[in-house]
N, C-alpha and C positions, 0 to 999 in steps of 0.2 A: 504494500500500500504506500500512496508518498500522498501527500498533501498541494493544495494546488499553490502555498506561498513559496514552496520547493520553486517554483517557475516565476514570482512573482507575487504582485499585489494580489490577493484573493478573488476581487472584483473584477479583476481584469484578466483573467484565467478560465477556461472551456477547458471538458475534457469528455474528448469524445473517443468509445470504443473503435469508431472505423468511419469512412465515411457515410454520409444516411444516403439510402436511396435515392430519396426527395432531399435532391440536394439545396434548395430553399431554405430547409433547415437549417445545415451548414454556415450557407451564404450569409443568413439572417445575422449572426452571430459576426461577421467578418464585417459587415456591412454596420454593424451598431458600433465597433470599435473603430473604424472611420471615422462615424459619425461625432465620436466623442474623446477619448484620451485615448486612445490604440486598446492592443490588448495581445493575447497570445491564445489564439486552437490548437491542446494539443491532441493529436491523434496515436492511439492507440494507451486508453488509459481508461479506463469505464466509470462516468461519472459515478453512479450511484457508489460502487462498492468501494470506488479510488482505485484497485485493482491494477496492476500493469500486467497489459496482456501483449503490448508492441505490434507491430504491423507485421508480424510473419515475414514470410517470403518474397514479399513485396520487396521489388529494389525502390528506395527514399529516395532516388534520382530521379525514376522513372514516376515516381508517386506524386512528388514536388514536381515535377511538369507537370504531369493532367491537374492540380490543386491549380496552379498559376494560372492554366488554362481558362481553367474556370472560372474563374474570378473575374479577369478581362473579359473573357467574353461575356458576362453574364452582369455584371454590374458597373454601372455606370456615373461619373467618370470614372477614371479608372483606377485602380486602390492600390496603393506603394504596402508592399509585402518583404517580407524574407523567410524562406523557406526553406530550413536545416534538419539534419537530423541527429538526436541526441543520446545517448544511450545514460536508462535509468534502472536501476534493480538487472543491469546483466540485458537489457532486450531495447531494441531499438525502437524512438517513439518519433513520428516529426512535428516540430514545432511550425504551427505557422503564427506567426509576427504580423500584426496589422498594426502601421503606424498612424498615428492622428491625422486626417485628409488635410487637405488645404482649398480644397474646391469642392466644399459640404455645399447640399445636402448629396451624401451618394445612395444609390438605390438600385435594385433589379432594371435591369436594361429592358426588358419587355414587359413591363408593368407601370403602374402608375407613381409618379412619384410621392405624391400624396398615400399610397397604400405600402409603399416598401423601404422607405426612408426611416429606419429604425435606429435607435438609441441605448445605453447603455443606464437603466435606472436600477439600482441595489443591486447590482451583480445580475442582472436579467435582460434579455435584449427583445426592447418594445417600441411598438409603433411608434414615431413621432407626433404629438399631434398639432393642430394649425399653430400654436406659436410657437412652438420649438422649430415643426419645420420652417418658420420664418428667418426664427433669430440662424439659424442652418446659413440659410438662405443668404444672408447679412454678410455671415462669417465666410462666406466661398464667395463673399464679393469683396474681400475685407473691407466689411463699412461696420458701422458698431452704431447703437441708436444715439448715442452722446453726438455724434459726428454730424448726425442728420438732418440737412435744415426744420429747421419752426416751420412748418406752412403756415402761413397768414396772420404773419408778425414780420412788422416792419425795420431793418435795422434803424437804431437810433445811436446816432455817436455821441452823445450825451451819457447814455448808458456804458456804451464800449470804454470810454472815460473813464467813468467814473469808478469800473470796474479794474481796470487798469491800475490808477490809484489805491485801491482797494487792496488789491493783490499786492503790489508793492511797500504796503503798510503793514501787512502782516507776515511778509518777509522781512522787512526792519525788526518787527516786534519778537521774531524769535531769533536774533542774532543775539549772541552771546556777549563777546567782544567788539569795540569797533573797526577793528580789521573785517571783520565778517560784515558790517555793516556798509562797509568803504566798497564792499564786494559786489552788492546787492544792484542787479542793473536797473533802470526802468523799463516795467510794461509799456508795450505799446501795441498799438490795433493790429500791425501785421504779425506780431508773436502772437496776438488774440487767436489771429486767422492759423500762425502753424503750428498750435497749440490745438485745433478744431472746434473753439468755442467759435472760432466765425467762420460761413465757407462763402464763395461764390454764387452769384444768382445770375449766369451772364457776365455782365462786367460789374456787378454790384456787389456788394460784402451784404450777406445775410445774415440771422442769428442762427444758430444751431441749438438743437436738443438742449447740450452742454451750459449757451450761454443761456439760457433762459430759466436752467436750474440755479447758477453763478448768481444772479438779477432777480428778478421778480416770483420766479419758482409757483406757479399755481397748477400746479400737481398735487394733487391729494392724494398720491404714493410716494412722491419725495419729504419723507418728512421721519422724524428720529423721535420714539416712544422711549423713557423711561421711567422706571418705578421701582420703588424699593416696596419690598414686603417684608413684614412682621414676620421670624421665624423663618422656616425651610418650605414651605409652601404658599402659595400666590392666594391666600383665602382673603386674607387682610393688608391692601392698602397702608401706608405709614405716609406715602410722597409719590405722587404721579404729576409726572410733566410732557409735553406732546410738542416739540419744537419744526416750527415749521420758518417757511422763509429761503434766503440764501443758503445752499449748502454749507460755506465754510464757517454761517452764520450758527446753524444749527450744529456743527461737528462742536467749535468753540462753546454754545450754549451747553450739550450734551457730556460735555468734557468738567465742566464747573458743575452740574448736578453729583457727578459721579463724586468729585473733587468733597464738595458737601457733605455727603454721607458715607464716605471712608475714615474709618474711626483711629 
């Protein structure tokens, strides 16, 4: 018997007796570690009992091509692998190695991608659903929602300003010395813009996602909850505070709460 942190992170570890039939199956698994931190199938090891039973007679050269094959052909784009074989308990097993994609979401090539775009949740490989396959979708474009312009918010350089200033005052305020203070550059709009809190609209400077969390923030999921409770369980209340506003505004606010009730 061996264990699957033998090969790695638990979560990130398949162990399959052979290849299934319904290679789907297989794939599904190959395709979820794409999708998310890599992972490793190894073959010839039987999930339930952990058992090492190895691939027989099978040559791991010839075995590692048709697995490769498959994979290209069958899922799409196409999924960076390495394909070895290792010997465990005396008998030969092959790992196959699936690395993190870079062009998510990846999926069955003859299927939908909304049905086969599968993900890696507690050690299980499951459907993606509509905003995972999104944020996917984001990530194989590399755009991030911070990044994303505001639809229908107008830059205001007032703001970009005053923001700018902002920033640059609580970089002063946690210098230590004034050599570090002497260090500290000024903000300005176009660090704003290579920093992503501003992007392009045409030939205009827009707000992004970022700058509008930085600024005005009216998100009603951008916003930092804390509470002290009476004892080891959340029954009783002593201090709740709900900090909304500028992100660095609230980091700052959430930080002096803690600072408060640290005895």
């Amino acid at each position: 018997m061996v264990s699957k942190e033998y090969f790695g992170e638990n979560k990130e570890v398949e162990f399959k007796q052979e290849i299934p039939s319904k290679h789907e199956k297989f794939l599904k698994d190959i395709i979820a570690f794409a999708n998310t931190s890599g992972g490793k199938s190894i073959i010839g090891i039987v999930d339930e009992t952990k058992e090492v039973v190895g691939i027989g007679d099978q040559s791991p050269f010839k075995l590692s091509d048709s697995i490769s094959s498959m994979i290209s052909d069958s899922c799409t784009p196409l999924i960076e692998t390495d394909i070895y074989p290792q010997s465990v308990e005396g008998k030969t097993v092959l790992v196959v190695e699936v690395f993190p994609g870079k062009h998510r979401p990846y999926y069955l090539a003859n299927k939908r991608k909304e049905d086969t775009s599968y993900v890696r949740v507690n050690g299980t490989s499951r459907p993606a659903d509509s905003v995972t396959l999104k944020e996917l979708e984001l990530e194989g474009a590399n755009l991030s929602y911070d990044s994303m312009q505001e639809i229908g918010v107008e830059y205001d350089k007032n703001k970009a300003l005053e923001l700018c200033r902002v920033v640059k005052e609580i970089a002063l305020s946690n210098c230590e010395t004034e050599d570090e203070k002497l260090a500290v550059k000024d903000m300005t709009i176009g660090k704003l813009e290579d920093m992503g809190l501003l992007c392009r609209s045409g030939r205009n400077l827009a707000p992004t996602h970022a700058f509008s969390l930085m600024t005005d923030n009216h998100s009603r999921f951008a916003k930092i909850q804390c509470a002290l409770f009476k004892g080891n369980d959340r029954d009783i209340f002593i201090d709740k505070k709900e900090f909304e506003g500028p992100i660095y505004e609230q980091l700052s606010d959430a930080f002096q709460f803690i600072l408060k009730h640290i005895n």
